[in-house]
N, C-alpha and C positions, 0 to 999 in steps of 0.2 A: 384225558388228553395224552396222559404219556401211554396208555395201554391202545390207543390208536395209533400213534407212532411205531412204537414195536411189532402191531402187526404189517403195516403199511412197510418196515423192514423188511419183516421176515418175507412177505407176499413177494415183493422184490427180487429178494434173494433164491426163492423156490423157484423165481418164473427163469431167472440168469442161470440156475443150473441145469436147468431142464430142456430149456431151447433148444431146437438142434444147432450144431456146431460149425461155423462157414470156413470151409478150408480151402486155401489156395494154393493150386500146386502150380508150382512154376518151371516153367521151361527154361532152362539156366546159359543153352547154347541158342546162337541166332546164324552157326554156319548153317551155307547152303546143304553141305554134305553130310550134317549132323545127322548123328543117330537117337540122340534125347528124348525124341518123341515117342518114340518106342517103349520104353521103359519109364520117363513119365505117363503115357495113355494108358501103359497098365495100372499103375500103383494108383491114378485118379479113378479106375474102373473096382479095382480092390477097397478106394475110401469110401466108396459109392457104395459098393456091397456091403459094408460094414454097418449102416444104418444109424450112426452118427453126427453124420456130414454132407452136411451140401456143399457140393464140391464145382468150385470155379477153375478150368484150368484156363494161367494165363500163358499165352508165349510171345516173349519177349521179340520175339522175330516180328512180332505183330506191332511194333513202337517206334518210332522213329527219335530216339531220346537224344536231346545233344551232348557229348561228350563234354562243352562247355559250361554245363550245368544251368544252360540257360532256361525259361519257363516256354511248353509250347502244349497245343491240345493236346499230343499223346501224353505230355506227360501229368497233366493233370486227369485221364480219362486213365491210366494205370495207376492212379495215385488214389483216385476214389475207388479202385477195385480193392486195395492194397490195405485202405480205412477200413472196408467191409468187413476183414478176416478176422477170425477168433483165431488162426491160427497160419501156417503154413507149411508146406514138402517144397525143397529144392530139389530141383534135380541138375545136377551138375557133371559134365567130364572134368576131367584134367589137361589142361594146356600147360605144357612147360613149368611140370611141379608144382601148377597152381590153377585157381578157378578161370575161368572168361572174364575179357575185358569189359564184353558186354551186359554182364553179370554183373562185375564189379562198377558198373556205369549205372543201371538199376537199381541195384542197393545204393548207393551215393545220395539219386535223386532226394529220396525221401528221410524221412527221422520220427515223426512222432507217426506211421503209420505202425511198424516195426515194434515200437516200444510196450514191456510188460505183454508180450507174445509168445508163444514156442513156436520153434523152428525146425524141423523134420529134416532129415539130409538123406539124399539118396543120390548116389554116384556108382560111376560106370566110367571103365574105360581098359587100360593093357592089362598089365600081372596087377597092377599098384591099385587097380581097381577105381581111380580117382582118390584114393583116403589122402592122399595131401591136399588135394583140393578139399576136401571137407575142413582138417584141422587147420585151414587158412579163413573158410567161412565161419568158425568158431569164432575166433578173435575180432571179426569184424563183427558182426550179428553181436558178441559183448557189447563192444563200444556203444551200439544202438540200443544200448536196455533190452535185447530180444535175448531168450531165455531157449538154446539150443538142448535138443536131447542128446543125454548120454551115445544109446544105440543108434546107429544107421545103420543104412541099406547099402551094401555093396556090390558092383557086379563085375569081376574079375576077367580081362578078358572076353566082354561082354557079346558080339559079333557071333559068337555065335552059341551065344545063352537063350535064344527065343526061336519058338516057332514060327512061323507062317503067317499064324495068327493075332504075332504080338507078345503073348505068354510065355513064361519063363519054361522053359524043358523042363528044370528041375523043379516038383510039385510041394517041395517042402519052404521053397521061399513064400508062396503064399501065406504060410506060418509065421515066418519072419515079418512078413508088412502087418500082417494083423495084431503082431505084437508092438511094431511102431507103432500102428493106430491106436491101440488100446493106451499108449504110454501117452501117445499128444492130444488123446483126450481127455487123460487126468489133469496135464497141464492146462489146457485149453479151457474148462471148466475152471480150476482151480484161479488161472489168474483173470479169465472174462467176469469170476464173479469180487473179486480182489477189485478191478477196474467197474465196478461197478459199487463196491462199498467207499470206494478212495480212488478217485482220478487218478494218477500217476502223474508226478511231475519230474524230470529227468535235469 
């Protein structure tokens, strides 16, 4: 009995690390005139090519979530996409030294979706590049039990970082995402199989 146990773990265990990995890349701005999607649609097409990831991207433009935090169908229909994730990429500018309202109205909604997660950053915007807007999503994503990577994605100045086609001019960033990738897949694995020996209670 106990050597059917043990493997019935282990079996477990092999099938939780090996699964491909569900990532959710999010669209962080819901202005009309955002640029977001630009630079989110590449880094989901860069998760895509990595062979890791099956890659949901959500945009938040797409939700009608009440600021009163009240319950309505979009926000339960972003909230089962949000359960889905082993993981997720933000993609955020910077509004007035900090992330979107709308953003920060998204992340609110939810709690135990977030938790015992990693969280990918990737920002864009003047010289500052959004990086205050990341070290604000740090502190929030703590509070939720969600487990931010050290490295982000920066893009300085961004208007006129991409081509025509979407893609970054400079060919050494692809470098740089594939190294996020590699890093939110060590966590990704590491805590989906963590949440799969021991539930998380927060």
């Amino acid at each position: 009995m106990t050597t059917t146990t043990s493997t019935t773990a282990s079996t477990q265990q092999t099938t939780a690390s090996t699964t491909r990995l569900r990532l959710a890349v999010i669209i962080g701005s819901v202005r009309t005139d955002r640029f977001g999607t630009v630079p989110a649609g590449w880094f989901a097409g860069r998760a895509s090519a990595h062979g890791d990831y099956d890659v949901d991207v959500i945009d938040l433009a797409d939700y009608d979530l009440p600021v009163s935090m009240d319950e309505n169908d979009d926000v339960a229909a972003l909230g089962a996409r949000l359960a889905e994730a082993d993981a997720f990429v933000v993609a955020t500018p910077e509004y007035n030294h900090s992330f979107p309202a709308g953003l920060k109205n998204a992340i609110d909604h939810f709690h135990a979706e977030w938790q015992a997660k990693p969280v990918a950053l990737l920002s864009y915007g003047g010289t500052s590049g959004g990086l205050r807007a990341v070290e604000h999503l740090r502190l929030v994503f703590a509070e939720l039990h969600a487990v931010t990577m050290r490295n982000s994605l920066s893009f300085h100045n961004v208007w006129g970082l991409f081509d025509d086609t979407g893609a970054p001019k400079d060919e050494s960033t692809a470098t740089a995402a594939k190294q996020l990738l590699d890093q939110l897949r060590w966590w990704a694995v590491a805590l989906r199989d963590a949440r799969h020996a021991h539930p998380y209670g927060a």
